[in-house]
C-alpha positions, 0 to 999 in steps of 0.5 A, a space after each residue: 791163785 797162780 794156777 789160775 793166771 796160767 790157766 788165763 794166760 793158756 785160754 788167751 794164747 790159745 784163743 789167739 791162735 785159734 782167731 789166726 787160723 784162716 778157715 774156708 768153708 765150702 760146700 761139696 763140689 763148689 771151687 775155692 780160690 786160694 794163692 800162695 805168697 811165693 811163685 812155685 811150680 805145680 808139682 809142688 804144690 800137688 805134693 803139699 795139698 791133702 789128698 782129697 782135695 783137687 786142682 781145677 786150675 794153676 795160673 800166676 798171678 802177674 797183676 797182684 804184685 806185693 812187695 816185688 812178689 808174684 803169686 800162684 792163683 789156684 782153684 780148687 775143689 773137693 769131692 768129700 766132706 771133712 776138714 782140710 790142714 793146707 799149711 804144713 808145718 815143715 813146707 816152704 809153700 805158705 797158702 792164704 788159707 789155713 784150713 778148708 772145711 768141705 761140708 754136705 749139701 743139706 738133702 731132705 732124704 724124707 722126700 719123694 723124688 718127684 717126675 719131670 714136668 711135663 711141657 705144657 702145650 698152649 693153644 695160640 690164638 691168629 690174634 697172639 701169632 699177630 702180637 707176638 710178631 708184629 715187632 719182628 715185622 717193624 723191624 724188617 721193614 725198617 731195614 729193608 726201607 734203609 737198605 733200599 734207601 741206601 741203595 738209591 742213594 749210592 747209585 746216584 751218588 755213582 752217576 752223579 760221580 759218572 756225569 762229573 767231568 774230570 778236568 785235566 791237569 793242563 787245563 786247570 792250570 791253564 785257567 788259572 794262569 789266564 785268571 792270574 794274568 788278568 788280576 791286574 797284579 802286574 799293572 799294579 806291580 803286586 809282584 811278590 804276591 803275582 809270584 807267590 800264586 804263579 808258583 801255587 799253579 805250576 807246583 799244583 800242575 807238576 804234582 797233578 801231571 807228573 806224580 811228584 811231591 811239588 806243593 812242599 819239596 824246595 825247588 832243587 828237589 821238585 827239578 831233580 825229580 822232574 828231571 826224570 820225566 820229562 825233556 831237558 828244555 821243559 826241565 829248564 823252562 820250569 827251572 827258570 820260572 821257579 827260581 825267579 819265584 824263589 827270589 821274588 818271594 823269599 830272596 825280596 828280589 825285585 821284578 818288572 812288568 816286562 819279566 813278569 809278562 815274559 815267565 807267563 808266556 814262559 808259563 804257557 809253554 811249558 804247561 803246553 809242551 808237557 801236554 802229552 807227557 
């Protein structure tokens, strides 16, 4: 009875041992990925690996990441038949795969090896020319159609562009001061607002005639640049209005009429006087 129980108790450990062992079974020639659980260098994975067994491709891992562990991904192929041991017993080097069985390709050497088949000519008719080609046909015209539709379009497009007069700076501003000054602002004494958009006109007109960054620099900084190209007295005429500007707008300083009328024709001559700048 005892024999018995250990003989049962040798089956089961056995069985057990058997069911850990990993097996991949491919066919001759056929690539096998296989990854170690530690990074190691390729030499010594070359000098753990069964002879017959080949290295198609070593890389690491950087996207499999387990436990702060990075892994060998390697690729590997064999050329004859057989069962490979990939963990040794005394190697560091743990592969996720235990054995490696390599069979044959099941041939039928009973069986005549047969010619290549000769290509078969075929004889089309104007009709399948036609059928096979029509599609092609559509398309190019299509495209042709776009591209010359295209072509139309932008060269108009260009003319159009070529007919538009560009307006300059000077004569913008200039229309828009005479529409400021007849909007009756001034009479109704809207002086925050007549300020607000006289400011709007000149800060346009700086960034347009002189390049300078005007609509959202403060006033020190718009003078400053200004400074540099152009005369002392436009600086200073354009240095008043914009001051007063600041103060009507932001400071709550109050005008009049006779100050109001004065910064337009103020206004006037500096856009006059930088013409030509």
């Amino acid at each position: 009875m005892r024999r018995f129980y250990l003989i049962f108790i040798i089956y089961l450990i056995t069985v057990n041992q058997i069911k850990s062992i990993e097996i991949d079974s491919i066919y001759i020639g056929d690539y096998l990925e296989i990854t170690t659980q530690r990074q190691h260098n390729k030499d010594s994975i070359v000098s753990i690996i069964p002879q017959n067994i080949e290295i198609i491709e070593f890389k690491i891992d950087t996207v499999k990441k387990e436990q702060n562990k990075i892994y060998n991904k390697i690729t590997i192929t064999s050329y004859d038949s057989g069962i490979y041991i990939m963990n040794q017993a005394q190697s560091s080097i743990i592969f996720n795969t235990d054995t490696i069985k390599v069979n044959y390709l099941n041939i039928d050497m009973s069986k005549d090896i047969k010619d290549i088949t000769k290509i078969k000519n075929y004889n089309y008719s104007v009709k399948d020319y036609i059928t096979i080609s029509l599609p092609y046909l559509i398309i190019i015209s299509i495209i042709i159609f776009l591209l010359t539709l295209f072509t139309k379009t932008e060269s108009k497009n260009k003319i159009t562009k070529e007919k538009i007069k560009k307006i300059p700076p000077h004569e913008k501003a200039m229309t828009e001061l005479e529409k400021l000054e007849s909007s009756n602002l001034i009479e109704n004494e809207k002086y925050k607002i007549f300020y607000s958009l006289l400011s709007d006109i000149l800060r346009k007109y700086i960034e347009e005639k002189f390049i300078i960054q005007a609509m959202e620099n403060p006033t020190h900084e718009i003078i400053k640049n200004i400074n540099k190209k152009t005369n002392k007295e436009n600086t200073r005429l354009i240095k008043k209005i914009l001051q007063i500007t600041d103060l009507v707008k932001y400071a709550k300083a109050t005008s009049n009429k006779k100050e109001s009328q004065d910064v337009i024709k103020i206004s006037y001559d500096f856009i006059t006087n930088t013409i030509n700048e």
